[in-house]
N, C-alpha and C positions, 0 to 999 in steps of 0.2 A: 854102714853098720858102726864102722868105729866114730861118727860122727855124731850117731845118737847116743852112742857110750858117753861119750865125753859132752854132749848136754846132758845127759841124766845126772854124770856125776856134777856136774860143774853146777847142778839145781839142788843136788843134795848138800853139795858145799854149800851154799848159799844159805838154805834154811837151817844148816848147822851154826853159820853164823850168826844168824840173825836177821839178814836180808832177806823183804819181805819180797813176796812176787808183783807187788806193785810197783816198788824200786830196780826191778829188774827191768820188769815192760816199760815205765819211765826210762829210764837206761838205754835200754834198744831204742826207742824213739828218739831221744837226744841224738843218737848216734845216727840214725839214719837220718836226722835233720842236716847232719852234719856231713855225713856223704852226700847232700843233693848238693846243698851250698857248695862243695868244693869241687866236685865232679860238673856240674851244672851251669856257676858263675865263676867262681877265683879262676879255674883254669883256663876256659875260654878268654877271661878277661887278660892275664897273665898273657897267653898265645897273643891276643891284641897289640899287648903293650911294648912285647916284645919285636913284633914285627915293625910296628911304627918306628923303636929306638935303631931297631937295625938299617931301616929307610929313610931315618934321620942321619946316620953314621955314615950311608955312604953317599946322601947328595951332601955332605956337608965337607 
């Protein structure tokens, strides 16, 4: 309940501002383009790169 409170107000903010509901939904999109990218690749690839430097470091 307190979770729709505070998207309701956070959408009255918005139109109070001036922020259109199109730049909100853009908005959320970016954002969730941006959770798969990091969640998805960077961190799997990161866990990779890590393991290699670690199995570099100790046959070396």
């Amino acid at each position: 309940m307190l979770s729709l409170l505070l998207t309701l107000l956070l959408l009255w903010l918005f139109f109070k501002l001036g922020i259109g509901l199109i730049k909100i939904i853009g908005f959320l999109l970016v954002l969730g383009i941006m959770f798969f990218f990091f969640a998805y690749l960077l961190i799997p690839f990161l866990a990779i790169a890590l393991a290699g430097s670690l199995l570099w470091a100790t046959l070396k």
